[in-house]
N, CA, C and O of each residue as an XYZ file, in Angstrom:
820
protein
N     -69.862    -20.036    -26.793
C     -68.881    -19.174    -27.443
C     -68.406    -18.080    -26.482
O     -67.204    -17.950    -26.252
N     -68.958    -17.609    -26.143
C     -68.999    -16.703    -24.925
C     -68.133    -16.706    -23.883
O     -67.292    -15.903    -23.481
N     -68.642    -18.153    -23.400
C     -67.770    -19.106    -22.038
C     -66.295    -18.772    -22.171
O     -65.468    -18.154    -21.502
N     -66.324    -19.745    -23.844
C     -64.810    -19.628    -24.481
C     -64.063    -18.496    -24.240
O     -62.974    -18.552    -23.667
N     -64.615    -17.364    -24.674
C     -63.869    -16.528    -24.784
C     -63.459    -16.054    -23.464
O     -62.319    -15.633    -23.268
N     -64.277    -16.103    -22.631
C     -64.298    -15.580    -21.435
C     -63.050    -16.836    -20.374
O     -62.397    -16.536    -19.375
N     -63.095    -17.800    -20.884
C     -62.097    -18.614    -20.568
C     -60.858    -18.095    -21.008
O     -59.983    -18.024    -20.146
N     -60.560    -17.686    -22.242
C     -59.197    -16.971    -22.805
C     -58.960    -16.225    -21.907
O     -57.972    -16.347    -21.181
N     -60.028    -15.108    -21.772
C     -59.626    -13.750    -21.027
C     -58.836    -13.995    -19.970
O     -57.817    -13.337    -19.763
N     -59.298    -15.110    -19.090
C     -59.020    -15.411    -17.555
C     -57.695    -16.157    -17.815
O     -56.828    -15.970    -16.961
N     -57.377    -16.996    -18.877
C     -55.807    -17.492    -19.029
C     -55.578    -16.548    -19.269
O     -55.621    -15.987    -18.174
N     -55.204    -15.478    -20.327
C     -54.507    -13.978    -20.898
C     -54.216    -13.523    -19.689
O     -53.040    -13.267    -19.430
N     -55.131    -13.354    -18.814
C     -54.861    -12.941    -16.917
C     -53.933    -13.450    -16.182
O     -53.072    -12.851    -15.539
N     -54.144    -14.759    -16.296
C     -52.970    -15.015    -15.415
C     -51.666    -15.574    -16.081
O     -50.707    -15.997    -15.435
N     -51.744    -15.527    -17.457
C     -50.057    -15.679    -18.369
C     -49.571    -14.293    -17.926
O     -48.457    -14.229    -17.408
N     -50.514    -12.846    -18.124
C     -49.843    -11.591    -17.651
C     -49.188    -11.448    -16.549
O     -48.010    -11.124    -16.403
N     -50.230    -11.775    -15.521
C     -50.065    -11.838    -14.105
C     -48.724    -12.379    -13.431
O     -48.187    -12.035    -12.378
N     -48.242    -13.633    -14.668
C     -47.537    -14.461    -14.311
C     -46.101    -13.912    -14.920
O     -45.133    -14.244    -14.235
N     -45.877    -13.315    -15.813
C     -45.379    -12.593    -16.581
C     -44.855    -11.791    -15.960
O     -43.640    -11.606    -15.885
N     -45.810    -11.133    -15.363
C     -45.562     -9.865    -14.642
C     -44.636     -9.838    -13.278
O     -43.973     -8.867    -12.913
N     -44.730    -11.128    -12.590
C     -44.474    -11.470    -11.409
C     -43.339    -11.963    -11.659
O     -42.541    -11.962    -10.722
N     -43.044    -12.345    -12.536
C     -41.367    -13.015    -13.292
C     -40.553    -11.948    -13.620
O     -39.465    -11.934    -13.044
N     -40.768    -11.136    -14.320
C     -40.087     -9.768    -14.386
C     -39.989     -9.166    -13.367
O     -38.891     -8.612    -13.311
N     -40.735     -8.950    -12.317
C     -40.548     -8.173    -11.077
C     -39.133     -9.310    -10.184
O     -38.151     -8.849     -9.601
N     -39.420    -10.585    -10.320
C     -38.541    -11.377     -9.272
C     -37.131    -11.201    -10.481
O     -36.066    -10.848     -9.974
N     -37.144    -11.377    -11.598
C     -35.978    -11.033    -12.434
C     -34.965     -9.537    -12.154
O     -33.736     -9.471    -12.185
N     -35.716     -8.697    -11.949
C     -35.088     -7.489    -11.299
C     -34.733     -7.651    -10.263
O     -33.523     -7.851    -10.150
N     -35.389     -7.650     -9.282
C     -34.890     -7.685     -8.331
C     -33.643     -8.788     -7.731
O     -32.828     -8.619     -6.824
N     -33.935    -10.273     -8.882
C     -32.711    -11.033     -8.568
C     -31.547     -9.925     -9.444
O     -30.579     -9.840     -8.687
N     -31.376     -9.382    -10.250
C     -30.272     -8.414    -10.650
C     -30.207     -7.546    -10.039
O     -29.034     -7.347     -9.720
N     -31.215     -6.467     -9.449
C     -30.433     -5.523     -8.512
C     -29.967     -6.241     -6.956
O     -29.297     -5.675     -6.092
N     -30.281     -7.017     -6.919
C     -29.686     -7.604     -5.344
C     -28.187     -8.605     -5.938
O     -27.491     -9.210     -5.122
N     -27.897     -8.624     -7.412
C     -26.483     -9.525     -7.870
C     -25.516     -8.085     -8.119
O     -24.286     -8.129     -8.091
N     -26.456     -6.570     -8.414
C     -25.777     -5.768     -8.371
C     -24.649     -5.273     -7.678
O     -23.494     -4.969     -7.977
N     -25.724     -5.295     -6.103
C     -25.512     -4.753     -4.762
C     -24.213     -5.499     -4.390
O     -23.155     -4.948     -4.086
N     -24.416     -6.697     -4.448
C     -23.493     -8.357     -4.009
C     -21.922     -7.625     -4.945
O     -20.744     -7.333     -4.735
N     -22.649     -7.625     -5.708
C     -21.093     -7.581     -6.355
C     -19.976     -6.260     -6.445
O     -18.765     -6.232     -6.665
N     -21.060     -5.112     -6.146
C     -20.406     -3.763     -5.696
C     -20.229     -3.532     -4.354
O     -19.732     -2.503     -3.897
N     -20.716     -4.685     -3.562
C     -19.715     -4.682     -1.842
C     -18.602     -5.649     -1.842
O     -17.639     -5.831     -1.098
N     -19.033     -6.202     -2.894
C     -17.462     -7.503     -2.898
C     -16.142     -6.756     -3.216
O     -15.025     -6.990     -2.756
N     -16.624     -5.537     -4.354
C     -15.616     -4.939     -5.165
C     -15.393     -4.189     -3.891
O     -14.394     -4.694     -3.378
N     -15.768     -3.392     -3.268
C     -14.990     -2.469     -2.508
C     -14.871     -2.868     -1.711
O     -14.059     -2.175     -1.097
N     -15.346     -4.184     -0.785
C     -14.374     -4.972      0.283
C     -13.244     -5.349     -0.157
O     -12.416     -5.684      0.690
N     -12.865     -5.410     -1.600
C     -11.670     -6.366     -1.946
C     -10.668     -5.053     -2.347
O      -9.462     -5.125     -2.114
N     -11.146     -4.100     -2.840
C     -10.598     -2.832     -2.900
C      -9.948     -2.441     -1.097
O      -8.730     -2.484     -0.930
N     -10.602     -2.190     -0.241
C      -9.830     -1.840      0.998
C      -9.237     -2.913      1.739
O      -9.325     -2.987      2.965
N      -8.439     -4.017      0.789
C      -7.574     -4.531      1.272
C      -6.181     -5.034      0.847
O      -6.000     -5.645     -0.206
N      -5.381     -4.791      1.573
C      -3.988     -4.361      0.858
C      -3.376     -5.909      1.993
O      -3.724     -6.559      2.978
N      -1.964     -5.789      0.681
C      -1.503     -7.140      0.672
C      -0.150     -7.108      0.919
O       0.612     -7.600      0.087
N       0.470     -6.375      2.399
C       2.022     -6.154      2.378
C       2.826     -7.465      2.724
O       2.426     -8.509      3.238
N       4.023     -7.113      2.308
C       4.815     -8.309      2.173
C       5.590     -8.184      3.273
O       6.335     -7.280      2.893
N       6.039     -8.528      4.674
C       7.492     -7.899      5.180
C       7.464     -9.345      5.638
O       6.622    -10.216      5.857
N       9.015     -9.162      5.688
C      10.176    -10.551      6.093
C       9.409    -11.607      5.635
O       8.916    -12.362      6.473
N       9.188    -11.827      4.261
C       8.785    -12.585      3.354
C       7.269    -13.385      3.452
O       6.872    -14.207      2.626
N       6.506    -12.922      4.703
C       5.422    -12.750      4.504
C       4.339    -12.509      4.204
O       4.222    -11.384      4.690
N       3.066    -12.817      3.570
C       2.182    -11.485      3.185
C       1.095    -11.777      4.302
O       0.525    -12.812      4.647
N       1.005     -9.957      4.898
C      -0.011     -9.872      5.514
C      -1.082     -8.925      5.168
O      -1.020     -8.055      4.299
N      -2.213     -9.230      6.057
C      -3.425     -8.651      5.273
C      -3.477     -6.987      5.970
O      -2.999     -6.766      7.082
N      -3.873     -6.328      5.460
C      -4.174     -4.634      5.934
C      -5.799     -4.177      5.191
O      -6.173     -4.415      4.042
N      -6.532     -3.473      6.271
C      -7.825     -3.218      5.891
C      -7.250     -1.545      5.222
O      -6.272     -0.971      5.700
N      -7.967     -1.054      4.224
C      -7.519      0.501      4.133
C      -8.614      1.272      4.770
O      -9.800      0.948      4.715
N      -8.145      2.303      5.371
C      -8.829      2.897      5.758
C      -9.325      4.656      5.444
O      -8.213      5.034      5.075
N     -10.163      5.866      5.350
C     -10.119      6.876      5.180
C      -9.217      7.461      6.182
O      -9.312      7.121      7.362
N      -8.390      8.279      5.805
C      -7.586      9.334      6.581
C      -8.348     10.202      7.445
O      -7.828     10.506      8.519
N      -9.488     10.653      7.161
C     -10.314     10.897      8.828
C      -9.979      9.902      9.707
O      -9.138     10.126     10.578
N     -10.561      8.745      9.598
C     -10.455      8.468     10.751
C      -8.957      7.993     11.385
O      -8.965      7.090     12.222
N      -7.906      8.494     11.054
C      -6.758      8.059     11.741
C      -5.859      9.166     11.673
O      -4.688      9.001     12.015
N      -6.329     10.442     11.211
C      -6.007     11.612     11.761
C      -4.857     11.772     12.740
O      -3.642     11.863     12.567
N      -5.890     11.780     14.197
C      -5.191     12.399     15.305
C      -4.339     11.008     15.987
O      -4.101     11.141     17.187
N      -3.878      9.747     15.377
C      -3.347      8.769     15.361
C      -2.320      9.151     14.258
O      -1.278      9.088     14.911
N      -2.023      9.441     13.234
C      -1.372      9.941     12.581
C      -0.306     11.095     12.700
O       0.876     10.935     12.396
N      -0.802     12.188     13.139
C      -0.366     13.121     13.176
C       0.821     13.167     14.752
O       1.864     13.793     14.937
N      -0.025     12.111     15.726
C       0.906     11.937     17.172
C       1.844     11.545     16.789
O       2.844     11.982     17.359
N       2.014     10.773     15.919
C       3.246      9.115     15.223
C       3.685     10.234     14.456
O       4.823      9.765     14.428
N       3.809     11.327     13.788
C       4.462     12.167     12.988
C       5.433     12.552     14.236
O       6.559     12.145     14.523
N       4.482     13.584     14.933
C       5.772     14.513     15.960
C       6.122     13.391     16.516
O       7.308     13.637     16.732
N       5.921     12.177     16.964
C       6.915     11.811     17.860
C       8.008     11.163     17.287
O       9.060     10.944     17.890
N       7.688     10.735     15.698
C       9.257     10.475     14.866
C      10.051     11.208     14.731
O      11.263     11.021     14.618
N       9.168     12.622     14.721
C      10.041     13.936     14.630
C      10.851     13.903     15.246
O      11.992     13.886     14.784
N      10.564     13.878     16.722
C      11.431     14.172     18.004
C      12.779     13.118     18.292
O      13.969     13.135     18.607
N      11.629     12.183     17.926
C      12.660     10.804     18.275
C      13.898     11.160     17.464
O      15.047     11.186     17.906
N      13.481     11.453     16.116
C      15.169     11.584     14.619
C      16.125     12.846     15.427
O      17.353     12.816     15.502
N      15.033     14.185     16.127
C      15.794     15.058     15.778
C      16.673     14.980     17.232
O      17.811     15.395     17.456
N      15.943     14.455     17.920
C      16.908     14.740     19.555
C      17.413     13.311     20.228
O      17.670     13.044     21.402
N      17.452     12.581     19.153
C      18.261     10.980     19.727
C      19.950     11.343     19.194
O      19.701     11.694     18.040
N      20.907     11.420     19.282
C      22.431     11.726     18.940
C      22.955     10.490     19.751
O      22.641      9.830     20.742
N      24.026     10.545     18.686
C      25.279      9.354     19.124
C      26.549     10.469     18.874
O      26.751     11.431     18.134
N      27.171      9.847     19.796
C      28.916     10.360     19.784
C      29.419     10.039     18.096
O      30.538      9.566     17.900
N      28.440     10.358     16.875
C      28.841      9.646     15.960
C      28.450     10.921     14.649
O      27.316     11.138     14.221
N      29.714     11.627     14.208
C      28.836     12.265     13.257
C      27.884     11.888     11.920
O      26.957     12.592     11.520
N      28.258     10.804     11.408
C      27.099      9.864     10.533
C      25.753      9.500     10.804
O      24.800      9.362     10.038
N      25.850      9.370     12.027
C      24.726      8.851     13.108
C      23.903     10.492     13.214
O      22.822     10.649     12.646
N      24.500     11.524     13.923
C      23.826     12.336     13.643
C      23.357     13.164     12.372
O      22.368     13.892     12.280
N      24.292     12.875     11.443
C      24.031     13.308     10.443
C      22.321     13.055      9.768
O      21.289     13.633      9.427
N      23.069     11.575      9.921
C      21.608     11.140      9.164
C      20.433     11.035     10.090
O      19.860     10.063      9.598
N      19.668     11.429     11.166
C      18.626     11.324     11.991
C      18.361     12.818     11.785
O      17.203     13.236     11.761
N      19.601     13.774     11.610
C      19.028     14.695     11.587
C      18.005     15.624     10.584
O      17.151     16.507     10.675
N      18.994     14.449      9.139
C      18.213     14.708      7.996
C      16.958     14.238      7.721
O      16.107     14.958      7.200
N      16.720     12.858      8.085
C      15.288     12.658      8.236
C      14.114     13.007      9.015
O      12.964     12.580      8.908
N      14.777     14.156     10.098
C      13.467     14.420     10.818
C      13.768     15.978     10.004
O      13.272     16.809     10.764
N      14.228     16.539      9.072
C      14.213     18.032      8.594
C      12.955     17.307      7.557
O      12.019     18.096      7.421
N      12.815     16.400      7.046
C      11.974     16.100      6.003
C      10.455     16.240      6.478
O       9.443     16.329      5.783
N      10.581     16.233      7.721
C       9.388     16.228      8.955
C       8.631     17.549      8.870
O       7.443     17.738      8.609
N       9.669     18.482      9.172
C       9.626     20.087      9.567
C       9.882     21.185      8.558
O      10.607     21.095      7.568
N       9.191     22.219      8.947
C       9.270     23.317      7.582
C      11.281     23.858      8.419
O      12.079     23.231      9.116
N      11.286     25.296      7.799
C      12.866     25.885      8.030
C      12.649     26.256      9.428
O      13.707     26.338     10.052
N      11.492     26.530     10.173
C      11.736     26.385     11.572
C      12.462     25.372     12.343
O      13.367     25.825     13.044
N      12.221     23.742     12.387
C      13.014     23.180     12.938
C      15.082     23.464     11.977
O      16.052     23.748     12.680
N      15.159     23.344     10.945
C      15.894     23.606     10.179
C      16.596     24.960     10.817
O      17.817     24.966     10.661
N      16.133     25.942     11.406
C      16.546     27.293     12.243
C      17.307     26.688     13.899
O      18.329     27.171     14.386
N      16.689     25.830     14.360
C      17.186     25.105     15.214
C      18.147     24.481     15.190
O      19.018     24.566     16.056
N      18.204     23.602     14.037
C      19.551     23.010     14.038
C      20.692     23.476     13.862
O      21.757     23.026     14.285
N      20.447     24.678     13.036
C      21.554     25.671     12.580
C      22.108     26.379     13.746
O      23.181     26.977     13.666
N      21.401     26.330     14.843
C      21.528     27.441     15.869
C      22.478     26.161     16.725
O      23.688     26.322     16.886
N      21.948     25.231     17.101
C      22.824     24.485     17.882
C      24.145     23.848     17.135
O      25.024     23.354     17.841
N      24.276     23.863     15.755
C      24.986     23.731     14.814
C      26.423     24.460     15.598
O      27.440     24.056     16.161
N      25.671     26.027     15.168
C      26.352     26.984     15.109
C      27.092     27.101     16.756
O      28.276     27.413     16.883
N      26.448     26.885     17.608
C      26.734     26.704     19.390
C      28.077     25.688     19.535
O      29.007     25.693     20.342
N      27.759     24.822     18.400
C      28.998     23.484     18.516
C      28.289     22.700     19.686
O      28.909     22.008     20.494
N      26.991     22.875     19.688
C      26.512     21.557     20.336
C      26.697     20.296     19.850
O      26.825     19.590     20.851
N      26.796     19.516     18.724
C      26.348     18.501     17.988
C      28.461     17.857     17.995
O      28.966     16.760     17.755
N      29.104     19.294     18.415
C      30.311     19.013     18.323
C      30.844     18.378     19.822
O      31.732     17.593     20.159
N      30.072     18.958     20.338
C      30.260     18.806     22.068
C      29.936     17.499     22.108
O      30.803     16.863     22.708
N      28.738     16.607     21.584
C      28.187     15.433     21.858
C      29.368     14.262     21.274
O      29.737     13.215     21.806
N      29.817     14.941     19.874
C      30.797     13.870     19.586
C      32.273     13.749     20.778
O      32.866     12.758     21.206
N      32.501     15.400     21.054
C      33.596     15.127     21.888
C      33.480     14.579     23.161
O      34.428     14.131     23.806
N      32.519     14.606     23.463
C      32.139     14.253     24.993
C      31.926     12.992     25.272
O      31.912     12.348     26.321
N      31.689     12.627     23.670
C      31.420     10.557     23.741
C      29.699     10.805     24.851
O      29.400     10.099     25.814
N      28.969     11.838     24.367
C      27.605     11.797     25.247
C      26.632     11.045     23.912
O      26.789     11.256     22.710
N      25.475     10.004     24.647
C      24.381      9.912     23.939
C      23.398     10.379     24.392
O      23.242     10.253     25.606
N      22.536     10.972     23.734
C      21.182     11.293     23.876
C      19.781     10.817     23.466
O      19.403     10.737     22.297
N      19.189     10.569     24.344
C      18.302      9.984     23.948
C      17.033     10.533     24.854
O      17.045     11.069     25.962
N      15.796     10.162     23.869
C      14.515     11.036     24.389
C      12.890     10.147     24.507
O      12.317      9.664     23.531
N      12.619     10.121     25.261
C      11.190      9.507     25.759
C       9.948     10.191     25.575
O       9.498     10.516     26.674
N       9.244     10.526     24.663
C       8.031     11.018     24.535
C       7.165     10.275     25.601
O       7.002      9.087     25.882
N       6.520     11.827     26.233
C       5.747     11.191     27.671
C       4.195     11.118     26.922
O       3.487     10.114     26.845
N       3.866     12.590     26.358
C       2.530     12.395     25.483
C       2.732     13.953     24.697
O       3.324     14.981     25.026
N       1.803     13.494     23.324
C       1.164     14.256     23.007
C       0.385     14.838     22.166
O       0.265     14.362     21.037
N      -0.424     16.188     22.615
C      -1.606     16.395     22.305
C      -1.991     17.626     21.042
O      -1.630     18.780     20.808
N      -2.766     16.799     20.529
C      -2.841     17.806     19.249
C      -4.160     18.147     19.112
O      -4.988     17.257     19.302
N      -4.494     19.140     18.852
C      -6.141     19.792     18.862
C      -6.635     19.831     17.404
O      -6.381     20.849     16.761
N      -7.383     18.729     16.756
C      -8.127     18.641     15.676
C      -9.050     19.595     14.997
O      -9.343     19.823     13.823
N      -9.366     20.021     16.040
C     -10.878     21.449     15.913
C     -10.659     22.131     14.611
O     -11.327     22.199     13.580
N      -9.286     22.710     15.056
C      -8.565     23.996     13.780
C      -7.515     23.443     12.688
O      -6.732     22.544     12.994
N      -7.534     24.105     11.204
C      -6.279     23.619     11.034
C      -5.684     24.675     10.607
O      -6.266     25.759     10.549
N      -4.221     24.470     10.188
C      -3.374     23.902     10.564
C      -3.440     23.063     12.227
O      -3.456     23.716     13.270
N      -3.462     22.009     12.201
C      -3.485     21.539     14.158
C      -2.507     21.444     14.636
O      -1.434     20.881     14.418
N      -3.145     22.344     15.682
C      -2.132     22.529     16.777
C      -1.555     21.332     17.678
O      -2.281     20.364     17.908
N      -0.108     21.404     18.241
C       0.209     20.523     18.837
C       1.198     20.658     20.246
O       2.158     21.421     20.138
N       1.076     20.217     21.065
C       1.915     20.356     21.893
C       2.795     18.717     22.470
O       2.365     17.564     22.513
N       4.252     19.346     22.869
C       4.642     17.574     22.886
C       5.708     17.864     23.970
O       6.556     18.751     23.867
N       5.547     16.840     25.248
C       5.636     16.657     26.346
C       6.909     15.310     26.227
O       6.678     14.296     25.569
N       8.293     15.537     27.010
C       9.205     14.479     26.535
C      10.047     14.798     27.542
O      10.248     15.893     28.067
N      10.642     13.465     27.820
C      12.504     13.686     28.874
C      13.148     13.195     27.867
O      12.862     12.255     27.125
N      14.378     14.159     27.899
C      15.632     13.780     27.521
C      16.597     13.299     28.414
O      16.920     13.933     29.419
N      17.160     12.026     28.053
C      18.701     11.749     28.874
C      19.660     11.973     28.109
O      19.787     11.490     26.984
N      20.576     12.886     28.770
C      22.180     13.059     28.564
C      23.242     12.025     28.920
O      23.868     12.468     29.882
N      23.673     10.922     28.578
C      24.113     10.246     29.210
C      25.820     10.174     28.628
O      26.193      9.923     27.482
N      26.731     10.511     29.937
C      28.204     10.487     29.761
C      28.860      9.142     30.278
O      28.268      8.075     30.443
N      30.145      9.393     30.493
C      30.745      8.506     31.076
C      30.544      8.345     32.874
O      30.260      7.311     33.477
N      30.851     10.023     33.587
C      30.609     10.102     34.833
C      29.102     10.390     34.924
O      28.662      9.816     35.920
N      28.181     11.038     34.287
C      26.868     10.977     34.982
C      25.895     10.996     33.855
O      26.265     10.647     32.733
N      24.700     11.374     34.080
C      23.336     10.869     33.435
C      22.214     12.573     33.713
O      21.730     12.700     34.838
N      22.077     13.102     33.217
C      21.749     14.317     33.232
C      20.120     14.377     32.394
O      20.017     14.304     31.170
N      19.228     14.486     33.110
C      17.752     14.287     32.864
C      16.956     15.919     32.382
O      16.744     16.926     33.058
N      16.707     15.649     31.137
C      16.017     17.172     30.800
C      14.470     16.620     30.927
O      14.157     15.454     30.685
N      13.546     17.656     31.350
C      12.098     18.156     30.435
C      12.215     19.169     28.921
O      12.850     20.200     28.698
N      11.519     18.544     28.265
C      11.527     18.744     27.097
C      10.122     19.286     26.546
O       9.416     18.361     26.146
N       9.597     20.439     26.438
C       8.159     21.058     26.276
C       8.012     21.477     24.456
O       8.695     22.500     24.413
N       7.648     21.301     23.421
C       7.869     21.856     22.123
C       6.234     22.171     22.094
O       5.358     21.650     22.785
N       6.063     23.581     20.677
C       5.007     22.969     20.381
C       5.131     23.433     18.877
O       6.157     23.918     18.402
N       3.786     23.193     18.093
C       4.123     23.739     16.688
C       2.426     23.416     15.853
O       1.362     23.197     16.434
N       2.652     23.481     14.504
C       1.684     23.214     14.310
C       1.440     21.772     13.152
O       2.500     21.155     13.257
N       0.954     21.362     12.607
C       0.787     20.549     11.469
C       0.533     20.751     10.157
O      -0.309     21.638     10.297
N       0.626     20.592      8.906
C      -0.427     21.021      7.829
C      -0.313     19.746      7.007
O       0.495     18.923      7.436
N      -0.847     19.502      6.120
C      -0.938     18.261      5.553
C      -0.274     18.733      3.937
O      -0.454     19.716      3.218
N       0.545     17.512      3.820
C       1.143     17.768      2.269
C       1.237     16.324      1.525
O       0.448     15.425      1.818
N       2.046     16.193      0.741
C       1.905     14.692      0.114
C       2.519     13.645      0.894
O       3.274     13.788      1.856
N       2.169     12.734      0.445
C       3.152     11.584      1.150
C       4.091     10.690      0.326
O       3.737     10.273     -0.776
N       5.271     10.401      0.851
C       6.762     10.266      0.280
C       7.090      9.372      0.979
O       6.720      9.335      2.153
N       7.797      8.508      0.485
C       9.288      7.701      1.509
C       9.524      8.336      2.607
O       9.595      7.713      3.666
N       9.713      9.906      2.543
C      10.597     10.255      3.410
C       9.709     10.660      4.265
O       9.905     10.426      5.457
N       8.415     11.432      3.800
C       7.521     11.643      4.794
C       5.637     11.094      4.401
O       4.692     11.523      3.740
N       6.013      9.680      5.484
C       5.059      8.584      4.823
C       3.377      9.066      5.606
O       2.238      8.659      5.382
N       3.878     10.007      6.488
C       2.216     10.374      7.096
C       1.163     11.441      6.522
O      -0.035     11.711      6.603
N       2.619     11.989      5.743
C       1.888     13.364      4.618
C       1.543     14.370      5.787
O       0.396     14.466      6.225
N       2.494     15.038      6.217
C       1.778     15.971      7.273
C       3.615     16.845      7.090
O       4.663     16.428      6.597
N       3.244     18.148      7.755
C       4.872     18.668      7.670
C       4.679     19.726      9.358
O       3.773     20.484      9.704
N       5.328     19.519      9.714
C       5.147     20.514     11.036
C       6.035     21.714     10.811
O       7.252     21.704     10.629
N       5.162     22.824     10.860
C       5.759     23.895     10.962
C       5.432     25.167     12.439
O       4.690     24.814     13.356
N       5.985     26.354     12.447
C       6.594     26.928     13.850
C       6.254     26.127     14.700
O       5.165     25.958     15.250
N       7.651     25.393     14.854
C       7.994     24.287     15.673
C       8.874     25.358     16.457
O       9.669     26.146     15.944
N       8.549     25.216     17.884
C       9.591     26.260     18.697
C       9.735     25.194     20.955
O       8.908     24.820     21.786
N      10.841     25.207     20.882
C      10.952     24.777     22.039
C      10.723     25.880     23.272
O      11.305     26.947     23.468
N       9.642     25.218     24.043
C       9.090     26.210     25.228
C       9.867     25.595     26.850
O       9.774     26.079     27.978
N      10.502     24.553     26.440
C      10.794     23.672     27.463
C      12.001     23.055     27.643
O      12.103     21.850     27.410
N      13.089     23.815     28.089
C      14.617     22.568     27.604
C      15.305     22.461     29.503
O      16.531     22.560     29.565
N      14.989     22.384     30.092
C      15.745     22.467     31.305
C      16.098     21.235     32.088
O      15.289     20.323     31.917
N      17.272     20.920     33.048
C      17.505     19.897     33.838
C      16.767     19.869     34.950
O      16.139     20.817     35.422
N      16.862     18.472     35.488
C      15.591     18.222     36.275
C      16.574     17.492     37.542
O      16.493     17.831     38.723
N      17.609     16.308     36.955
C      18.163     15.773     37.723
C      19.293     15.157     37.014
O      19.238     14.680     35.880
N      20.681     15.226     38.046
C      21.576     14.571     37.974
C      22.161     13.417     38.820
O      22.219     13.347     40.048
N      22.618     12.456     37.817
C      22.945     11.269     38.595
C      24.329     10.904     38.228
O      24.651     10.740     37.052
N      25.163     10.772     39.224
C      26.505     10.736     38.806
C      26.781      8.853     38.970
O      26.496      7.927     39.729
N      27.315      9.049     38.043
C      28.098      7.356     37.844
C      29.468      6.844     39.278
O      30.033      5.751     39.229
């Protein structure tokens, strides 16, 4: 009788045992279907699905840290590119000029008014001159913000008889605001001031 019972005890032992060891591998197969399925979700979350010229291509998303000071270069240099590329065309300038004001606080906006006001923009149409500008580099200091920036560029003047080569020195600062159509990096540059406008060389046609 004894034996018996003592035989139960030792099955009761290992049905627990066994029990026990099933529930432990049961959890853990659910927290590891957890894990699986909350890296699937946010791998499938940071990836975006753009369409251009009737394609779809794939894009990873990324945090805005890390593309920052990649960001903010591709800002000023659209800036520059809208605000100091001109055609002998007032439509042409019209509209480059408006999309790089979307760029800049009323400082660049003070600029334009000023060369406005000079009849520069009038000179370019009469002169049949284009202008156009080459960003050489530039550098923006992350450390502080608003960040600072400085931006290094030649301009060509180009006429009928010659070709007239500027250095182009700006600097200003950055601050971050929303992002729009019009300004897709979310950043706005403000005291934007030119330190640098002078000729370097002329080449006559």
């Amino acid at each position: 009788m004894f034996k018996k019972m003592q035989n139960i005890e030792t099955a009761f032992q290992y049905v627990r045992g066994f029990t026990f060891i099933l529930t432990i591998g049961y959890f853990l197969t659910i927290c590891y279907y957890e894990y699986s399925r909350e890296k699937l979700i946010t791998s499938i979350q940071n990836r975006l699905y753009i369409l251009y010229n009737g394609k779809v291509l794939e894009a990873m998303a990324a945090d805005r840290r890390d593309n920052v000071g990649v960001e903010a270069k591709d800002h000023i240099k659209t800036f520059h590119q809208l605000f100091f590329t001109l055609s002998p065309d007032d439509k042409v300038i019209q509209s480059n000029l408006s999309k790089s004001l979307y760029l800049a606080d009323e400082s660049a906006k003070k600029e334009y008014d000023n060369l406005s006001e000079s009849g520069y923009y009038a000179n370019i149409i009469a002169g049949n001159i284009s202008q156009q500008i080459e960003i050489d580099s530039v550098a923006v200091d992350l450390r502080s913000y608003p960040y600072h920036f400085r931006c290094y560029a030649t301009q060509n003047l180009i006429r009928t008889t010659s070709t007239v080569t500027r250095s182009l020195i700006t600097e200003g600062d950055l601050r971050n605001v929303s992002r729009s159509d019009n300004n897709p990096h979310g950043f706005l540059i403000q005291r934007w001031i030119t330190l640098e406008n002078r000729d370097i060389k002329v080449v006559n046609h």
